[in-house]
C-alpha positions as CSV (number, residue, x, y, z in Angstrom):
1,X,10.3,-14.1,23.0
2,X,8.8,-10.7,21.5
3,X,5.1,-11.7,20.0
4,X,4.6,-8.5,19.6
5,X,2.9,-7.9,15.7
6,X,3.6,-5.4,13.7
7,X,2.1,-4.4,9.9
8,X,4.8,-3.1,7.9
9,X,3.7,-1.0,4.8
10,X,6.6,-0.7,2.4
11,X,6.2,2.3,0.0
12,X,7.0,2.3,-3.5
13,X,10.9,3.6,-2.9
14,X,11.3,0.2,-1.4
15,X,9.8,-1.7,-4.8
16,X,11.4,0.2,-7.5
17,X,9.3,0.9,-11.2
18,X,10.7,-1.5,-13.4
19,X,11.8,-5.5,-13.5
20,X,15.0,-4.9,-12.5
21,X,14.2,-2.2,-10.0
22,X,11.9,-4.3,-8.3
23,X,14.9,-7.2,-8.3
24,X,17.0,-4.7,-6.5
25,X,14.8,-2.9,-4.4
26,X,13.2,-5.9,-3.1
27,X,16.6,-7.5,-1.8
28,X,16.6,-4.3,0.4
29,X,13.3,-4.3,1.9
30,X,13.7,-8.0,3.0
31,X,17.1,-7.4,4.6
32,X,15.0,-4.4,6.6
33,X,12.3,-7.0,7.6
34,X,14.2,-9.6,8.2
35,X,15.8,-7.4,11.0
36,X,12.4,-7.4,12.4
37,X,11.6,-10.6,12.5
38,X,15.7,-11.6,14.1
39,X,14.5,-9.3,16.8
40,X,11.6,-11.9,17.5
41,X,8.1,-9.4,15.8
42,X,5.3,-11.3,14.1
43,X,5.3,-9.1,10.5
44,X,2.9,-8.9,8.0
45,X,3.9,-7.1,5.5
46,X,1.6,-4.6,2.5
47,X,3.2,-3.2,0.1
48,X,2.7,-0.4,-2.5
49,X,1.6,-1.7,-6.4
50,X,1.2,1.8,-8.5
51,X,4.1,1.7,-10.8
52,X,3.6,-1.8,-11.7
53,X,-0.4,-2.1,-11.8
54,X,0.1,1.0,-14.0
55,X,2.2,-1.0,-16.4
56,X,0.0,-4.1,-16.5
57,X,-3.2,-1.9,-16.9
58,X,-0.9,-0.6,-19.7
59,X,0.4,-4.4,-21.3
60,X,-2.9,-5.6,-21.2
61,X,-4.5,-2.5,-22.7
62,X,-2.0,-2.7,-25.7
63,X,-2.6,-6.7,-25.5
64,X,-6.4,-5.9,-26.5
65,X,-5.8,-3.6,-29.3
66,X,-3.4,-6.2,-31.1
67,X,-6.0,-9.2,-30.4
68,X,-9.2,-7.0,-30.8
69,X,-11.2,-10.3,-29.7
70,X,-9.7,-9.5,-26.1
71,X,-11.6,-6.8,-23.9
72,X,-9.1,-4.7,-21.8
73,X,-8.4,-6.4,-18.5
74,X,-10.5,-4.7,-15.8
75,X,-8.6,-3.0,-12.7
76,X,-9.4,-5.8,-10.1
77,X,-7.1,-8.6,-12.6
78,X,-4.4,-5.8,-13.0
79,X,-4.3,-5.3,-9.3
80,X,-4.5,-9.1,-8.9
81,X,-1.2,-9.6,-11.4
82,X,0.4,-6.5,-9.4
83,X,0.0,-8.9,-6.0
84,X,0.9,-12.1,-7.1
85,X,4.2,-10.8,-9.2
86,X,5.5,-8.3,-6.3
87,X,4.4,-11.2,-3.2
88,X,6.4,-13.6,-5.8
89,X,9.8,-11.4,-5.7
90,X,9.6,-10.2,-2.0
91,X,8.4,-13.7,-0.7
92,X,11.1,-15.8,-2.4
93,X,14.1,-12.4,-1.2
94,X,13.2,-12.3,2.2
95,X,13.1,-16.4,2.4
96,X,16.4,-16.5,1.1
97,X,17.5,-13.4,3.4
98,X,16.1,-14.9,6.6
99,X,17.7,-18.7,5.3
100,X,21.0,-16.8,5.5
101,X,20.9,-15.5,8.6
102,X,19.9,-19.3,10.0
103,X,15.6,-18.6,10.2
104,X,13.8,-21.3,8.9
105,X,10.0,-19.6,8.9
106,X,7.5,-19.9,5.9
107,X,6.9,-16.8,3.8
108,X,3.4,-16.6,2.0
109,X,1.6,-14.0,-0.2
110,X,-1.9,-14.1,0.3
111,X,-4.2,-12.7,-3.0
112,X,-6.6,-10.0,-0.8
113,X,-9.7,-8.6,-1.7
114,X,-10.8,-5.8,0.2
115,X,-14.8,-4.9,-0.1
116,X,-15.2,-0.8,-0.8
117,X,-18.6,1.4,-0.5
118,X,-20.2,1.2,-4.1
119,X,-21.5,4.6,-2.4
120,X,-18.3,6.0,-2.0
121,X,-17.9,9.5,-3.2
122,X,-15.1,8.9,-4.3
123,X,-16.6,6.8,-7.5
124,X,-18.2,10.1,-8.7
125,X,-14.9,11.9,-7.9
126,X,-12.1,9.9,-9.5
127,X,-8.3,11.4,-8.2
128,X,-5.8,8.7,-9.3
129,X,-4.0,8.6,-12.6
130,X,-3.6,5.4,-14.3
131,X,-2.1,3.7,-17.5
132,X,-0.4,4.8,-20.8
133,X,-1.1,8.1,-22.3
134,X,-4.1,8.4,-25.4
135,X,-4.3,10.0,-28.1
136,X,-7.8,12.4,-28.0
137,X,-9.6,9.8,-29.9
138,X,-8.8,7.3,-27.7
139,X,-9.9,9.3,-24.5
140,X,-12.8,10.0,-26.6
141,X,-13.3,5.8,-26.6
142,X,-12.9,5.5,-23.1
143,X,-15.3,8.3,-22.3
144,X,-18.0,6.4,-24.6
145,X,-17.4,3.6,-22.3
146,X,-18.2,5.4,-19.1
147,X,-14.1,5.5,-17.7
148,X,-12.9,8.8,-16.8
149,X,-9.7,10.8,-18.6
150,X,-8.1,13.6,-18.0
151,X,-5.4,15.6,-20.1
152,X,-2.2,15.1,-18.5
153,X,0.1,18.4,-19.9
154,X,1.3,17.9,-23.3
155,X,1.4,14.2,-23.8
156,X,-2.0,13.3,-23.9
157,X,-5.0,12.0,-22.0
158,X,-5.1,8.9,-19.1
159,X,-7.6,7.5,-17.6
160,X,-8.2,8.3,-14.1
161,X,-10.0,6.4,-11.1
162,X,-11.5,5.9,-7.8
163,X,-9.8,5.8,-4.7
164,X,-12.4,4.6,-2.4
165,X,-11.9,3.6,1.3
166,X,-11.4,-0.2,2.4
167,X,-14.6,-1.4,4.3
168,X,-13.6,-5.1,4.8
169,X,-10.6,-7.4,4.5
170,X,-12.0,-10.5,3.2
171,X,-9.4,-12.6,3.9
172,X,-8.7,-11.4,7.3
173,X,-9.1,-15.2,9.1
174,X,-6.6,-16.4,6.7
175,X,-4.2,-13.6,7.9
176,X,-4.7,-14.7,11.2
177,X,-4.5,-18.2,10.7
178,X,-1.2,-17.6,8.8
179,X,0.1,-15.5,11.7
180,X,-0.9,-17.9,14.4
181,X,0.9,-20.9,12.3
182,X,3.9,-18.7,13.3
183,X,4.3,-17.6,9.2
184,X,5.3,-14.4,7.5
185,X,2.6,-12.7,5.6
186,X,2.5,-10.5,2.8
187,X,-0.9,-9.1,2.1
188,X,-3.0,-6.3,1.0
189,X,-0.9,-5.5,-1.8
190,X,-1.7,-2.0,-3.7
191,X,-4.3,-2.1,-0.7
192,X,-5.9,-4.6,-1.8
193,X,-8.2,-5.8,-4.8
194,X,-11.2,-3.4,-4.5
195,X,-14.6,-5.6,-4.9
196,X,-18.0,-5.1,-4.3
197,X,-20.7,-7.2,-2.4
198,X,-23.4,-8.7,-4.3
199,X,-25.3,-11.0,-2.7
200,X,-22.7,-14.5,-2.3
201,X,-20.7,-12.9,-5.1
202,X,-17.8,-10.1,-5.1
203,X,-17.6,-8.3,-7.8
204,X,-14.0,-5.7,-9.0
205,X,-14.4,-2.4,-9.0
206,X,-12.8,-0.1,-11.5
207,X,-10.9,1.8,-8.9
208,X,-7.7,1.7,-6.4
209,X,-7.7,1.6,-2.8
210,X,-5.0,3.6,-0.5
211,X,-2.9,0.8,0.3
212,X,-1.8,2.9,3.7
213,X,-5.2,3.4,4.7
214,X,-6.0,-0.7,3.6
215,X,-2.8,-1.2,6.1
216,X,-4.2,0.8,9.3
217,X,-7.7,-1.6,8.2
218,X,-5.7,-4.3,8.4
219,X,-3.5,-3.7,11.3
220,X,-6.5,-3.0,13.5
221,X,-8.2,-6.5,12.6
222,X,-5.1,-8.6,13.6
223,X,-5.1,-7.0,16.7
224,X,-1.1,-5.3,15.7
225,X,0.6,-3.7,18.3
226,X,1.9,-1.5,15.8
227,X,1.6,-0.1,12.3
228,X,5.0,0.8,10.6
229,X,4.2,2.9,7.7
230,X,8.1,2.9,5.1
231,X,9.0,6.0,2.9
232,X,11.8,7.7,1.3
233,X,12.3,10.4,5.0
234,X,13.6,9.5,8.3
235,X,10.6,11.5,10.3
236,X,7.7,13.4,8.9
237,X,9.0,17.3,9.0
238,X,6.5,20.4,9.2
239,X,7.2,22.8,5.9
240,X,8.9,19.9,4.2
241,X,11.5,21.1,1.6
242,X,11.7,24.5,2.8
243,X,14.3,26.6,4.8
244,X,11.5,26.3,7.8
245,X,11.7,22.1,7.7
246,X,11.2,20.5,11.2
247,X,11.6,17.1,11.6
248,X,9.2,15.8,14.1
249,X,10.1,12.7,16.8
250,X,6.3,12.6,17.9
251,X,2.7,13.7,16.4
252,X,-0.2,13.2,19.2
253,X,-3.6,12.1,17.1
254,X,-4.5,15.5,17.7
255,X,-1.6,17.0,16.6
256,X,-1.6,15.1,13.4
257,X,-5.2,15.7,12.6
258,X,-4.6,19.8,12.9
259,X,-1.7,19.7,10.4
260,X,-3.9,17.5,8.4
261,X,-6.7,20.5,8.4
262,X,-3.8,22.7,8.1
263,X,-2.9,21.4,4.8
264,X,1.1,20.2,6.3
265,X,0.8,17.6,4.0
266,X,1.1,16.6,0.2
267,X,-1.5,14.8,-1.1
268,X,-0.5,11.3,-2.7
269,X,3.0,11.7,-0.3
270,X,3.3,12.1,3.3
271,X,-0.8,12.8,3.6
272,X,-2.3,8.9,3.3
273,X,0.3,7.7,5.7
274,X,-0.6,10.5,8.6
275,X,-4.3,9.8,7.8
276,X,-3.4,5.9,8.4
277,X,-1.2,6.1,11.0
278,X,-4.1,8.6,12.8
279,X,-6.6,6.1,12.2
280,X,-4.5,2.8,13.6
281,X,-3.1,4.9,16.6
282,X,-7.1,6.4,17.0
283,X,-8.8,3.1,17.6
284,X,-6.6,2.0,21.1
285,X,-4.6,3.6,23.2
286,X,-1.8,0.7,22.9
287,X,-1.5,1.0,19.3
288,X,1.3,2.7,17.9
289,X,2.0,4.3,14.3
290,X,5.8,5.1,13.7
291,X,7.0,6.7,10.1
292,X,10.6,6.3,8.8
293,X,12.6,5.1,6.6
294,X,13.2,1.7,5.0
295,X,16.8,2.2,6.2
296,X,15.7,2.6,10.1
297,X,13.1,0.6,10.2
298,X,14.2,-1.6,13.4
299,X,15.9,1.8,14.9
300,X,12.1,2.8,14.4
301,X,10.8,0.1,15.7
302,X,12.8,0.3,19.2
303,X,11.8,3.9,19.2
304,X,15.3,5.3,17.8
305,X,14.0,7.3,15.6
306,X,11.3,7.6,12.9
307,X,8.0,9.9,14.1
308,X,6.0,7.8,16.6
309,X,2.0,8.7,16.5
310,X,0.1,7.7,19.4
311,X,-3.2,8.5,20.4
312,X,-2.1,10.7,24.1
């Protein structure tokens, strides 16, 4: 029997934008785990949340300003809704996928917190883009409340926030004990709900968290043999989208950290899953980062194809 474990971060190609997207999409992504877990890998799976926290932020926001006795949900409940509603779809798709195919093993979603430096630089530079656009006087609002905007083009303002760096998986042990009860789990969702420590209490913070970087974190604590980081490309390429692309089969840590300096690649793309696959594949030499597609993930897996990062 292969026990080997693997963390499988599914990007948001594999989730879709909308209800029915997410219906479709999903039934994909579980038919690519499920391949996984026939071959005989423990999987927990993360997933991406920024379409869909965006639209609850932007429900809930609306929600307030018809029923005015209602505050705007903070981030932490929107990213909390984002985990429970996508863990709800892809739990109950691969169940039935992996019922199919003659698996009987126990699919959960696990609500994460993940604690993040109230220090963070990152809280006095915000980078991500969240919610519905606003009218000047409404960004005017928000900015009397201490949130950030920004003017996106010609439609208006958003509001824009933090994207600190995981610290701590809260419910790591629970991952574990999940894992060890032979179950699939699907944590970390959006890369987890961002809190801070304060004394016995955590507290959300108005901010997102990398949900790559959140799956290296995690991958490391359970001890994975390997982090398998989805997107929409086969490998990662050098000049990507140019006459000069190169598809790469293998990145060495130091490889990957030079492009990194070298500015290889785009920021909110290909760059958070290099930095997490760097930082998984840093902290041993027997771990193993491998990029591909949702369509190859097994063939990734068994070294196929995909772009393996190790740390030699």
């Amino acid at each position: 029997m292969n026990n080997k474990k693997i963390v499988v971060a599914l990007g948001h190609n594999a989730l879709g934008s909308t209800f029915p997207e997410q219906k479709a999409a999903v039934k994909k992504a579980a038919a690519a785990i499920a391949d996984l877990i026939e071959a005989k890998y423990q999987v927990v799976i993360t997933h991406s949340n920024g379409p869909q926290v965006g639209m609850i932020h932007a429900a809930m926001t609306e929600y307030s300003l018809l029923e005015p006795d209602n505050t705007v949900a903070p981030m932490s409940i929107c990213s909390a809704m984002s985990q429970g509603y996508i863990g709800y779809d892809l739990q109950n798709e691969l169940r039935t996928e992996l019922l199919n195919r003659g698996i009987y093993k126990p699919v959960t979603t696990l609500i994460t917190q993940v604690r993040v430096d109230p220090f963070d630089a990152a809280f006095s530079q915000p980078s991500k883009v969240i919610g519905r656009y606003m009218t000047e006087e409404e960004a005017k609002a928000e900015q009397k409340k201490n949130n950030h905007v920004i003017k996106d083009g010609d439609k208006g303002y958003r509001r824009i926030i933090a994207a600190p760096r995981p610290m701590e998986i809260y419910e790591l042990d629970a991952i574990k004990a999940l894992l060890d009860a032979d179950q699939v789990v699907i944590a970390c969702g959006g890369g987890g709900i961002p809190v801070l420590q304060q004394g016995t209490r955590l507290k959300g913070a108005s901010a997102v968290i990398e949900k790559d970087l959140t799956s290296a974190c995690l991958a490391e604590g359970i001890q994975a043999d390997m982090l398998l980081l989805l997107t929409g490309v086969e490998k990662v390429a050098l000049n990507f989208n140019t006459p000069q692309e190169t598809p790469l089969d293998y990145l060495s840590v130091e490889e990957a950290t030079k492009y990194i300096e070298d500015g290889q690649f785009t920021t909110g793309a290909m760059l958070p899953k290099i930095e997490a696959a760097v930082s998984f594949a840093s902290s041993s030499p027997a771990h193993k980062s491998v990029i591909t597609d949702l369509d190859t993930a097994l063939d990734g897996v068994t070294g196929k194809t995909g772009t393996l990062i190790t740390a030699d």
